[in-house]
TORKOL-4160 file (C-alpha; in steps of 0.2 Angstrom, whole numbers, padded with zeros to 4 digits, m for minus):
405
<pt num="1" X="0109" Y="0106" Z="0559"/>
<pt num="2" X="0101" Y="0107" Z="0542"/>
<pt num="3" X="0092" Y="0124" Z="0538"/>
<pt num="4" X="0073" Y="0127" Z="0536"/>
<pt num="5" X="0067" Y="0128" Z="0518"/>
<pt num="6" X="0053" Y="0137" Z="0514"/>
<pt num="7" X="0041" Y="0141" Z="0499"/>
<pt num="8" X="0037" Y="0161" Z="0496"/>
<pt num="9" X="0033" Y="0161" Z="0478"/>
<pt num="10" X="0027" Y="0154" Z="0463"/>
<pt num="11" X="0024" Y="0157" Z="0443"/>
<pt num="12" X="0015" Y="0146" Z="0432"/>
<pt num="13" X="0011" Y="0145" Z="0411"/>
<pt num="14" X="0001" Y="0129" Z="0408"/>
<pt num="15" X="m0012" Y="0124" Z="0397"/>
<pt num="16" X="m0024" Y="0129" Z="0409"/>
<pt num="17" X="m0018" Y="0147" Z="0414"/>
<pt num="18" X="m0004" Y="0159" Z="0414"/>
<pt num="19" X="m0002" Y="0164" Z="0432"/>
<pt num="20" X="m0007" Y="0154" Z="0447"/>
<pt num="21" X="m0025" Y="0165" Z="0447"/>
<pt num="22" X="m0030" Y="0158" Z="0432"/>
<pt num="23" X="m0020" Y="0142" Z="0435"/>
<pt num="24" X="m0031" Y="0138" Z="0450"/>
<pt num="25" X="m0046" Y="0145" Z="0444"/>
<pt num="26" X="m0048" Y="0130" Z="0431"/>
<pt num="27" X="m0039" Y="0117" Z="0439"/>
<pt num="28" X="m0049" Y="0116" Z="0455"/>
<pt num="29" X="m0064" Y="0116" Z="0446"/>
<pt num="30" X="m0057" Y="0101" Z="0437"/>
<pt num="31" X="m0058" Y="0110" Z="0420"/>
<pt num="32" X="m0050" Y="0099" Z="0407"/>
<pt num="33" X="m0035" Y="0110" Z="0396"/>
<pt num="34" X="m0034" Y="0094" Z="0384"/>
<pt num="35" X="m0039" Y="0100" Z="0366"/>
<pt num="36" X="m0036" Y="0095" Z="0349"/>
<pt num="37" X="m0017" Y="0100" Z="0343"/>
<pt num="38" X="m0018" Y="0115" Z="0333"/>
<pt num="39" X="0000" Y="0119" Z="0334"/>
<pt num="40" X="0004" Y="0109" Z="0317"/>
<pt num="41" X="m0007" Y="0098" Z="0308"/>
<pt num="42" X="m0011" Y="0083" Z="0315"/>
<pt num="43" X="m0026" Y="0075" Z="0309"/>
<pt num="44" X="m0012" Y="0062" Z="0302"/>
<pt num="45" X="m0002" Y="0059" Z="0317"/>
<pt num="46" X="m0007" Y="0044" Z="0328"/>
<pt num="47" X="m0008" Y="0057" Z="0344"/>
<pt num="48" X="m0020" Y="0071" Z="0340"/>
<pt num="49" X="m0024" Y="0077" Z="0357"/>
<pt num="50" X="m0012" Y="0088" Z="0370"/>
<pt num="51" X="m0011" Y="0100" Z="0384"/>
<pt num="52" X="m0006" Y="0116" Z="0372"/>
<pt num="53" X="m0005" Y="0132" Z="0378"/>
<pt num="54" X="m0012" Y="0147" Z="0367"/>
<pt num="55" X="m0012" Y="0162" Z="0373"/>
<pt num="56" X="0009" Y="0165" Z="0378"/>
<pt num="57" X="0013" Y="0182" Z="0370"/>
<pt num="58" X="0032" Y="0179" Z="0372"/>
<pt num="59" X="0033" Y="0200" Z="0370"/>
<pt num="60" X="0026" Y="0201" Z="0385"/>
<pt num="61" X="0041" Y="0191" Z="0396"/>
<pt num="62" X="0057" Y="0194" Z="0388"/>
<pt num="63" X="0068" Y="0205" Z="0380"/>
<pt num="64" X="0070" Y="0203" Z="0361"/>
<pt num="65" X="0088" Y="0201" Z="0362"/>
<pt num="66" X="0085" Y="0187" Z="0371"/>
<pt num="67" X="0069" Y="0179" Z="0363"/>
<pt num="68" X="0078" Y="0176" Z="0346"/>
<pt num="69" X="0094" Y="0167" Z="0353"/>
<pt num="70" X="0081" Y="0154" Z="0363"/>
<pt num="71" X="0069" Y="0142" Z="0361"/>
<pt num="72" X="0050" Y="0141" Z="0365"/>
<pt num="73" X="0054" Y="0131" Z="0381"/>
<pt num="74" X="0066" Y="0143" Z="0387"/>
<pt num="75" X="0053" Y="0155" Z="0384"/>
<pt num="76" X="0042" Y="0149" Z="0394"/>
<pt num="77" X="0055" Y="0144" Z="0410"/>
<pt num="78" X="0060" Y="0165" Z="0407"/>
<pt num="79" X="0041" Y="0170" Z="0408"/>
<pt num="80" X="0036" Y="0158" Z="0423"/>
<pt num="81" X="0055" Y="0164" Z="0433"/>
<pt num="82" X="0048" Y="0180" Z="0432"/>
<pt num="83" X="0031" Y="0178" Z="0439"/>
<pt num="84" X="0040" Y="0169" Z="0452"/>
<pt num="85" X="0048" Y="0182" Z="0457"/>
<pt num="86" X="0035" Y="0195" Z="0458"/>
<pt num="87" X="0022" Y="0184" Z="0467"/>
<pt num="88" X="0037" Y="0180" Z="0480"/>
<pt num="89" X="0040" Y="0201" Z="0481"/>
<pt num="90" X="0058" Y="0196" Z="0475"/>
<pt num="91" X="0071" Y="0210" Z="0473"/>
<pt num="92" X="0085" Y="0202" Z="0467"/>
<pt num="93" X="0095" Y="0221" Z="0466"/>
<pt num="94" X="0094" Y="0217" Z="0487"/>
<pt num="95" X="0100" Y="0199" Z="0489"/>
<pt num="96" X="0118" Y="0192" Z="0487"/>
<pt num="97" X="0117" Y="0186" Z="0470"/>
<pt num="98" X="0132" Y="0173" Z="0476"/>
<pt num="99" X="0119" Y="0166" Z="0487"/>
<pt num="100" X="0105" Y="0164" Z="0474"/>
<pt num="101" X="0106" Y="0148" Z="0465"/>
<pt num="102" X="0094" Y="0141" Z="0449"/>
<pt num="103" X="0089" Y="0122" Z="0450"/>
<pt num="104" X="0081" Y="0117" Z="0433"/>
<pt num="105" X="0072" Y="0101" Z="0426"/>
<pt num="106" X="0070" Y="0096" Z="0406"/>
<pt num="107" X="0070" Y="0080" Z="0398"/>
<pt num="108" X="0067" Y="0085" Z="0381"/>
<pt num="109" X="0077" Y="0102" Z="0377"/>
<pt num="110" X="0073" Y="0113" Z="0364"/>
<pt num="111" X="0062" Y="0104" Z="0350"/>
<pt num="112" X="0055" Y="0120" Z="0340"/>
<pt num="113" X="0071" Y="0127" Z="0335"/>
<pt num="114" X="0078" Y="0111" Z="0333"/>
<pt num="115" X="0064" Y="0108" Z="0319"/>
<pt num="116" X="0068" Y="0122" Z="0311"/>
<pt num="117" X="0086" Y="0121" Z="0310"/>
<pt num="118" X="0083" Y="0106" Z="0302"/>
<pt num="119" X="0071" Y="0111" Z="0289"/>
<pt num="120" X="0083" Y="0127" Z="0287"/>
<pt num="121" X="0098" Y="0116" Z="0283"/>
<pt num="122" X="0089" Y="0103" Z="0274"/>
<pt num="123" X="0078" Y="0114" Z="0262"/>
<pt num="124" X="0089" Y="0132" Z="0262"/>
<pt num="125" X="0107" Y="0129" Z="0268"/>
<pt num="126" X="0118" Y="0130" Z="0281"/>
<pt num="127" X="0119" Y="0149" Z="0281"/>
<pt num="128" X="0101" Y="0152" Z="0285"/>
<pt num="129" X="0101" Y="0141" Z="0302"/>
<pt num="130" X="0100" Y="0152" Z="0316"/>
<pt num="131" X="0118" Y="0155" Z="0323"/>
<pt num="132" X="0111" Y="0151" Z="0343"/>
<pt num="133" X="0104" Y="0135" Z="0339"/>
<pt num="134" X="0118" Y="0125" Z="0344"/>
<pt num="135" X="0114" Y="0132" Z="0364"/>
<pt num="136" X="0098" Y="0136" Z="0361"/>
<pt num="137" X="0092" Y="0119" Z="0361"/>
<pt num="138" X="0101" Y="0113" Z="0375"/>
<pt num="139" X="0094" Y="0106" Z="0390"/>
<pt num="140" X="0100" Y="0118" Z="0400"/>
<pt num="141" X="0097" Y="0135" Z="0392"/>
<pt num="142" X="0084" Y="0140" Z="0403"/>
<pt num="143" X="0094" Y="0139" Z="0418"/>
<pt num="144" X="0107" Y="0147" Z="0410"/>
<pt num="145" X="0097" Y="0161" Z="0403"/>
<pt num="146" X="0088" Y="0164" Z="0418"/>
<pt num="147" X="0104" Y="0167" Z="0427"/>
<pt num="148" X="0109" Y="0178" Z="0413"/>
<pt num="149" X="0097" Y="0190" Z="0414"/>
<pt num="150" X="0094" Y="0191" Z="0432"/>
<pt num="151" X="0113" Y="0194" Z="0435"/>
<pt num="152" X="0110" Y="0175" Z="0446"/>
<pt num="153" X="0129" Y="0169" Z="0452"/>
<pt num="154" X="0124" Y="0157" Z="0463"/>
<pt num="155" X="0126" Y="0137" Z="0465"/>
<pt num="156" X="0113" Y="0130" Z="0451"/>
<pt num="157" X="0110" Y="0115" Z="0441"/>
<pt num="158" X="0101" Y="0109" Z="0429"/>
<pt num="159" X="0094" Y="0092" Z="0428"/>
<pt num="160" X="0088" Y="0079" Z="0417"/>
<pt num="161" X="0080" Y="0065" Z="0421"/>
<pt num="162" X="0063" Y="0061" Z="0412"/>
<pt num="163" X="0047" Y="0063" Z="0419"/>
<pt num="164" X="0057" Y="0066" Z="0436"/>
<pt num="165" X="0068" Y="0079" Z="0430"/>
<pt num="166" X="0057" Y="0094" Z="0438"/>
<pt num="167" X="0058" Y="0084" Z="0455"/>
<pt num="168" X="0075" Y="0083" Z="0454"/>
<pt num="169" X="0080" Y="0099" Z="0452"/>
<pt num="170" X="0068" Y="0103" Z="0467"/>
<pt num="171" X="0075" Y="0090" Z="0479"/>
<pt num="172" X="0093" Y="0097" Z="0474"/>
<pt num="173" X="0086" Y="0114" Z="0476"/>
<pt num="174" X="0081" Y="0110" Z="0495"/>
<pt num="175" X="0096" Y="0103" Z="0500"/>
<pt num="176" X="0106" Y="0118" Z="0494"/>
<pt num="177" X="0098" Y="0126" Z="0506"/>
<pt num="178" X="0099" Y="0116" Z="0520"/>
<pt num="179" X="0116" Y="0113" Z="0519"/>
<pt num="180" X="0121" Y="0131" Z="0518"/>
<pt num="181" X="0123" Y="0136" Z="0498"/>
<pt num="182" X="0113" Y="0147" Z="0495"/>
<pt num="183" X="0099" Y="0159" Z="0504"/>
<pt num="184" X="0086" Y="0158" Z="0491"/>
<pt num="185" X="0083" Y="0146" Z="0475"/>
<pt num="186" X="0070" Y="0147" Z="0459"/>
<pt num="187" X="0069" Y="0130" Z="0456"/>
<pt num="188" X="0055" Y="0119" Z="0445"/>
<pt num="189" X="0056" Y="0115" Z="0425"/>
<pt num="190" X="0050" Y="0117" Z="0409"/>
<pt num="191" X="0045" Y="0109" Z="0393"/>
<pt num="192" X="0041" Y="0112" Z="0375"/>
<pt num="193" X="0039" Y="0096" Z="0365"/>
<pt num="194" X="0023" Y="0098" Z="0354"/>
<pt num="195" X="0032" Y="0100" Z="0337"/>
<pt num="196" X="0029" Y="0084" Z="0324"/>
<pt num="197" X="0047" Y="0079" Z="0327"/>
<pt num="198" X="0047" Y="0080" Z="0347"/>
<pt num="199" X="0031" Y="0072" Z="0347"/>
<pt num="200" X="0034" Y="0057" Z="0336"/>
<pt num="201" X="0052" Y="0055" Z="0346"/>
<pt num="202" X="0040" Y="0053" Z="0361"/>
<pt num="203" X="0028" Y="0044" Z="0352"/>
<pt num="204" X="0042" Y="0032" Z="0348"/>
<pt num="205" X="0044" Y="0027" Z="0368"/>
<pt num="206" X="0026" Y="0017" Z="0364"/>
<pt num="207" X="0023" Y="0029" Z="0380"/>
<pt num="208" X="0012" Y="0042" Z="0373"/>
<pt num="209" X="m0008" Y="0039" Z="0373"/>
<pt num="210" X="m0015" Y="0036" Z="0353"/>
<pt num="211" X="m0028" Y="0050" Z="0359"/>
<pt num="212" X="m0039" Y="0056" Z="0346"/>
<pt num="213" X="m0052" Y="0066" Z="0358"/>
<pt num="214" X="m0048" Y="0074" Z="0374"/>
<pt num="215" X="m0061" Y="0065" Z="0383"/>
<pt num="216" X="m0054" Y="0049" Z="0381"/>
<pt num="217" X="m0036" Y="0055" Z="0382"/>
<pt num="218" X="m0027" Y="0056" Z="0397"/>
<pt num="219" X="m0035" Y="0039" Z="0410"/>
<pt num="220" X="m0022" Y="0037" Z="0427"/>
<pt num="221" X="m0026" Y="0024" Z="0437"/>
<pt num="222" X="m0040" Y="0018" Z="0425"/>
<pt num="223" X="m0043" Y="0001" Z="0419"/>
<pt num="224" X="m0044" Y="0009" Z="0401"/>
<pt num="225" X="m0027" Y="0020" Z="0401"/>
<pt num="226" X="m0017" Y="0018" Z="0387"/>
<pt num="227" X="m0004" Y="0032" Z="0391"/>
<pt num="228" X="0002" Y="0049" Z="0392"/>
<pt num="229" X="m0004" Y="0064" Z="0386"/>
<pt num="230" X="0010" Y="0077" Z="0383"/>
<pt num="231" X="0007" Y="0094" Z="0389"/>
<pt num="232" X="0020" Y="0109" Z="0387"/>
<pt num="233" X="0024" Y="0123" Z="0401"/>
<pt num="234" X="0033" Y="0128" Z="0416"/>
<pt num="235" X="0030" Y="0129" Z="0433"/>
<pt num="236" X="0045" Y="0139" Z="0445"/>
<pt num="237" X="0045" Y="0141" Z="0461"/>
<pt num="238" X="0054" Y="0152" Z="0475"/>
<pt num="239" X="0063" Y="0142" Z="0490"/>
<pt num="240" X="0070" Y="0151" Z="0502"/>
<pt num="241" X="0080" Y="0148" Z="0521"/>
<pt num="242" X="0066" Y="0150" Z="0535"/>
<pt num="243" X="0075" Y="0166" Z="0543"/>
<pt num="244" X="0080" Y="0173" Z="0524"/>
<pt num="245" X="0061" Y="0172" Z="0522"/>
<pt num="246" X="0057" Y="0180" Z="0539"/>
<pt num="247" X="0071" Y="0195" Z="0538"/>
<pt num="248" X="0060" Y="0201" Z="0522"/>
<pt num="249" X="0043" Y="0199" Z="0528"/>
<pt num="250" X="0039" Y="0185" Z="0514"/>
<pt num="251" X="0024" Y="0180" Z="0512"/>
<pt num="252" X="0026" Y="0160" Z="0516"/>
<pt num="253" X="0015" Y="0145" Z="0505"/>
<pt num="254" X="0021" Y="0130" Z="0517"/>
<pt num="255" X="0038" Y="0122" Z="0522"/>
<pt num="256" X="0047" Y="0108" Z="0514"/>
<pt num="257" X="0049" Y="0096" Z="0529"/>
<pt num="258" X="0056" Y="0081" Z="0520"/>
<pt num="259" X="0064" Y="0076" Z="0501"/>
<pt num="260" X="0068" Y="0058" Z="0495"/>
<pt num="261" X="0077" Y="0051" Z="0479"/>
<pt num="262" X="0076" Y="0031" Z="0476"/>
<pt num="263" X="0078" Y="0021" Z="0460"/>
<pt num="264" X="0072" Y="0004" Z="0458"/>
<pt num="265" X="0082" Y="m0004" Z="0446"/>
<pt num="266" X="0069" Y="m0015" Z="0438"/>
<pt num="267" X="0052" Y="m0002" Z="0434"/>
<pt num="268" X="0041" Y="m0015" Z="0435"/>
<pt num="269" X="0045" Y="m0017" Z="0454"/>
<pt num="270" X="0041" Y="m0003" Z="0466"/>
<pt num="271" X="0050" Y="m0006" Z="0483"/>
<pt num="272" X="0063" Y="0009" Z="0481"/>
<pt num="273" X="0046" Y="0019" Z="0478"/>
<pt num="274" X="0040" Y="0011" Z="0496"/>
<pt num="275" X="0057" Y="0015" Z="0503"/>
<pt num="276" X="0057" Y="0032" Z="0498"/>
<pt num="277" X="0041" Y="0037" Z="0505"/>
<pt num="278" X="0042" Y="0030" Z="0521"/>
<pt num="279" X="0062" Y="0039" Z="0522"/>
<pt num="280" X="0050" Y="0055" Z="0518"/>
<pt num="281" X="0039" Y="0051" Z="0534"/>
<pt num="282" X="0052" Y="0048" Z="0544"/>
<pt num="283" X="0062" Y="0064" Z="0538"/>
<pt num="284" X="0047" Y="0073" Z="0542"/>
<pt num="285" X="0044" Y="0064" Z="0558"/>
<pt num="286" X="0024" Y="0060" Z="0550"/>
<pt num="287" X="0014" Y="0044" Z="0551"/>
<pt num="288" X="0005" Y="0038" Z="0534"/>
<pt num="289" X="m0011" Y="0044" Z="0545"/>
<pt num="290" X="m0005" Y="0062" Z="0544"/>
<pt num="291" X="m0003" Y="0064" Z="0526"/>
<pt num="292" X="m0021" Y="0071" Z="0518"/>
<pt num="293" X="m0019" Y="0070" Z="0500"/>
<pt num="294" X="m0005" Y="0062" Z="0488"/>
<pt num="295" X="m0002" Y="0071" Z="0473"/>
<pt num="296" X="0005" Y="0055" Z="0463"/>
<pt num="297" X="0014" Y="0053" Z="0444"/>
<pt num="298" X="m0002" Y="0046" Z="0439"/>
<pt num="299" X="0007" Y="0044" Z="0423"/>
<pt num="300" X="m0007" Y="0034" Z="0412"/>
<pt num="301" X="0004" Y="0019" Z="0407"/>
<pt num="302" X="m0002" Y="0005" Z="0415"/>
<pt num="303" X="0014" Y="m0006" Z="0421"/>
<pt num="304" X="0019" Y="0015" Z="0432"/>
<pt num="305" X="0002" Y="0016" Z="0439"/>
<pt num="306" X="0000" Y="m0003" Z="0445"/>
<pt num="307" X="0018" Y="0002" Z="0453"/>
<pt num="308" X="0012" Y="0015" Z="0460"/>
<pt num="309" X="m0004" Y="0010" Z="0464"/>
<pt num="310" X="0002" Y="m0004" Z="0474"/>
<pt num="311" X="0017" Y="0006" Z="0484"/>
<pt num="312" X="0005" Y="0016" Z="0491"/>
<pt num="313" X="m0006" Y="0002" Z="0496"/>
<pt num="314" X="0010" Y="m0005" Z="0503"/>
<pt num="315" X="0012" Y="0012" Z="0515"/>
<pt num="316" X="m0003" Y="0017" Z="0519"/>
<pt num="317" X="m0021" Y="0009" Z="0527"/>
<pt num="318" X="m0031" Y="0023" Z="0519"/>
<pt num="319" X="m0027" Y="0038" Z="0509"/>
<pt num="320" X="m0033" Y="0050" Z="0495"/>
<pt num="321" X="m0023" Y="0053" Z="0479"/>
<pt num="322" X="m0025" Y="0067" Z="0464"/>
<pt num="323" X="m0018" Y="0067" Z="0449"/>
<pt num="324" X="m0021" Y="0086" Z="0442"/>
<pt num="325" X="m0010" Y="0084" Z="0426"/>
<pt num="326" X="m0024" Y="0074" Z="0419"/>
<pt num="327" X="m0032" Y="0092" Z="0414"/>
<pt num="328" X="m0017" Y="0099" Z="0406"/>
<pt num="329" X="m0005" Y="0084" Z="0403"/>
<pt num="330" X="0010" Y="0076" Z="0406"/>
<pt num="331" X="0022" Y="0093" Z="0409"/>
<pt num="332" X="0038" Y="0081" Z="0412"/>
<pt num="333" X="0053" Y="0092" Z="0419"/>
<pt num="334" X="0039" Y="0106" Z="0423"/>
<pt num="335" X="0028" Y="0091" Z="0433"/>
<pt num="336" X="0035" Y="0091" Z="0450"/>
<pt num="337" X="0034" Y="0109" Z="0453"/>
<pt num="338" X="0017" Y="0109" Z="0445"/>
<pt num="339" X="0012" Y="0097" Z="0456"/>
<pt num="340" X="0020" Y="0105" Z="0472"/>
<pt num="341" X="0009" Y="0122" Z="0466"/>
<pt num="342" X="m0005" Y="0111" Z="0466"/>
<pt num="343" X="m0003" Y="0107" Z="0484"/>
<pt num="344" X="0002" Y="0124" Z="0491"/>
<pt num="345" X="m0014" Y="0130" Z="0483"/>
<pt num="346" X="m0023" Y="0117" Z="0490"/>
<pt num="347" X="m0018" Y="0123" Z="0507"/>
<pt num="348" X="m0021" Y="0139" Z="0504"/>
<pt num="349" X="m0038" Y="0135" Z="0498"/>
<pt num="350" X="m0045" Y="0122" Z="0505"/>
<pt num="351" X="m0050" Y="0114" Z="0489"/>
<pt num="352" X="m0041" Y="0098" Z="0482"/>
<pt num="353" X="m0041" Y="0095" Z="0462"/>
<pt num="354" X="m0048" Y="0081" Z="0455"/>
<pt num="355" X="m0042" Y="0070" Z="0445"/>
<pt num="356" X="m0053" Y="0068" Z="0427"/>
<pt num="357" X="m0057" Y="0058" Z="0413"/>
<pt num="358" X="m0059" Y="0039" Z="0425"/>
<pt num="359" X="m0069" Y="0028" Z="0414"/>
<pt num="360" X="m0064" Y="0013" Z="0425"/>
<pt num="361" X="m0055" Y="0019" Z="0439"/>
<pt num="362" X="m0042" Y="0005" Z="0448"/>
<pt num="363" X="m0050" Y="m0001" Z="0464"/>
<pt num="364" X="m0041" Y="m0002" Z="0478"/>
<pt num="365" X="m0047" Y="m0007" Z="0498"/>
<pt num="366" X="m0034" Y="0006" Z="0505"/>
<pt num="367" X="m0031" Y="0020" Z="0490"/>
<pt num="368" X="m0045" Y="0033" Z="0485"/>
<pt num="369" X="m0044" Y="0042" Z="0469"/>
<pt num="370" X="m0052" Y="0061" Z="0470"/>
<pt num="371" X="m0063" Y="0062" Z="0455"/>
<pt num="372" X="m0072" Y="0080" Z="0458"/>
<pt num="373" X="m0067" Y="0095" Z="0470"/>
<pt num="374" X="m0065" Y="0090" Z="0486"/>
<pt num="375" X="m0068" Y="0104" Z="0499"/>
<pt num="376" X="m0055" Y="0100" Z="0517"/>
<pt num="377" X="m0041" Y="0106" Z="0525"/>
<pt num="378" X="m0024" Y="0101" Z="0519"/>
<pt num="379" X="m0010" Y="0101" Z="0533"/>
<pt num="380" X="0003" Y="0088" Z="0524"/>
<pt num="381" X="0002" Y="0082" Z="0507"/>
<pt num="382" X="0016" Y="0071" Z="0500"/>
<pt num="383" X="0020" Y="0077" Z="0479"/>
<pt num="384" X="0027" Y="0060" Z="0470"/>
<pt num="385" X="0037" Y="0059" Z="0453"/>
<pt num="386" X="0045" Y="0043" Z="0446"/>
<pt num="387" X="0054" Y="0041" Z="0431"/>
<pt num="388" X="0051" Y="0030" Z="0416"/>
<pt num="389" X="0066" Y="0020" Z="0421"/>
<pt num="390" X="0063" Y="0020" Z="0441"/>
<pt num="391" X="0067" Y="0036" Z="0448"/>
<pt num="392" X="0057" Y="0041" Z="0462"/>
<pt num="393" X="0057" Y="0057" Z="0471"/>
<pt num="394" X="0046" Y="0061" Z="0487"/>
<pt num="395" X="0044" Y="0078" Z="0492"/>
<pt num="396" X="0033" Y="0082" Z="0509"/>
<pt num="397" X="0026" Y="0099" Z="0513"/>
<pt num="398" X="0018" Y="0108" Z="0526"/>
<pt num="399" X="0006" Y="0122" Z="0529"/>
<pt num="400" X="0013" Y="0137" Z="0537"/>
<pt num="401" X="0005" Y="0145" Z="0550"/>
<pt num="402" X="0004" Y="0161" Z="0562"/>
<pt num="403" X="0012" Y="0152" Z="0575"/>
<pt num="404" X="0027" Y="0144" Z="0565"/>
<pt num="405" X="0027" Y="0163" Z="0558"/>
């Protein structure tokens, strides 16, 4: 029998806050993060508009010895693992580090200190490139480095795989649990990509919105989208085995009841999507009619959110969808566990995000788009990621109540 798997804790550094107070505070409001790029100069640069984050003070996270051997990305994955931990109570100098794993997303790696090497090499020689570059950059530093200093010796992976990688890493993480691996996971993503370079590599997928104001930057599900709007951060959460959980008197967000992975090997179809959702509903032993809000991908490109659109037209009669990154963009590997906080908090409470920015939302008989705070109760919400090539990941969760405490 498969064990229980439950949420206890949560760090976040977004665009729109460092730490899930300031996080919520301005995302359920629908509080647009999107601003001009400030980072470099991009009044140039066909995208002008992102979800940047400006107020990180690496200092205030990580050791120096580790700060200069690692890239912004990993900074952020170090700094949101250890907000994790203290929301969740964590003392990791009381758990069997052999039964703590970490399960990481990233699509993109480390783009900061990639673009300096490079300028380094190019403009002063070899000899001045930093000397941790070569692991710095890799996708999967901050896994690594996270089980570095935290002493973590437990199964762990890291994963990449688009704008699902985050969802991956979480599904993974679950089913560690549930089959016996390990008592406790951090699990989530993270994502640094607004440098020139990382941004024009993006850029070059013919993905990325042409925004020049944030306004009319980031549009899902509108008749107008033309794209994504990137966003940088990362987003960790704390799974746990129900009875690990209990044994320390954690405090509990909600329960994963059910995890799917699907591809659909043409992106312009969606019926892997459809399969995936409904394997989720039957995981968690759920109708459509019980799930009260989607959180979808909502990615902005149009041929995704017609798939999308029409999937879930395809599953339920009526429902209600958010898509929350629109206020701090696209966070790729760090999306799915964004999202999934999104959803915990809106059980906690009682206010759903909106999504913003609609112009011309899609119209649908069956498929309602929040557009402002919505005020209700939120039993069972159903988080969804798909990849730009047709994975799909569905993770339902649950509140936690007294009784199931």
């Amino acid at each position: 029998m498969l064990k229980r798997v439950v949420i206890t804790g949560m760090g976040i550094v977004n665009p729109s806050g460092i730490g899930k107070e300031e996080f919520w505070n301005k995302v359920s409001r629908g509080e647009s993060a999107l601003r001009q790029i400030t980072r470099f100069d991009a009044s140039q640069f066909p995208v002008q508009v992102a979800g940047e984050i400006t107020d990180f003070q690496a200092d205030d996270f990580i050791p120096r010895r580790f700060k200069v051997k690692t890239d912004l990305f990993t900074h952020y994955a170090l700094a949101a693992a250890q907000l994790s931990l203290a929301d969740g109570d964590v003392d990791l100098q009381q758990e069997d580090l052999y039964r703590v794993g970490v399960f990481l997303g990233n699509n993109a790696g480390g783009w900061d200190i990639c673009e300096r090497g490079f300028y380094e090499l190019y403009k002063q020689g070899a000899s001045y490139v930093n000397p941790w570059q070569a692991t710095a950059w890799f996708p999967t530093a901050p896994q690594g480095f996270i089980t570095i200093r935290h002493g973590i010796k437990g199964y762990s992976k890291s994963f990449v795989c688009d704008r699902a990688s985050g969802a991956c890493g979480i599904y993974f993480g679950v089913r560690s649990i549930q089959m016996g691996y390990n008592d406790l996971v951090l699990t989530g993503g993270t994502e640094a990509p607004l440098t020139p370079f990382g941004m024009t590599c993006y850029y070059e997928t013919g993905d990325l919105a042409a925004a020049k104001t944030p306004e009319d930057a980031y549009q899902p599900f509108d008749q107008e989208s033309n794209g994504i709007v990137l966003g940088e951060g990362s987003t960790i959460l704390i799974l746990e085995e129900l009875e690990h959980a209990r044994a320390r008197n954690a405090r509990i967000y909600g329960e994963v009841i059910a995890t799917s992975m699907t591809t659909d090997h043409n992106p312009e179809q969606g019926l892997a999507m459809q399969k995936g959702i409904r394997k989720a509903l039957s995981q968690a032993e759920l109708t459509p009619d019980d799930i009260d809000i989607v959180f979808a991908e909502g990615s902005g490109c149009r041929t995704s959110d017609r798939v999308e659109l029409e999937s879930l037209e395809e599953v339920f009669d009526q429902t209600q969808v958010t898509v929350p990154k629109s206020m701090y963009g696209h966070l790729y590997g760090a999306s799915g566990a964004t999202e999934l906080a999104c959803a915990l908090l809106a059980m906690e409470t009682g206010v759903v995000p909106p999504t913003i920015n609609l112009k011309k939302p899609l119209t649908s008989d069956s498929v309602e788009i929040v557009q402002e705070p919505l005020v209700r109760q939120v039993s069972h919400a159903l988080v969804q990621s798909r990849a730009r090539e047709g994975v799909n990941v569905s993770i339902i969760i649950r509140s936690f109540t007294d009784q199931d405490q």
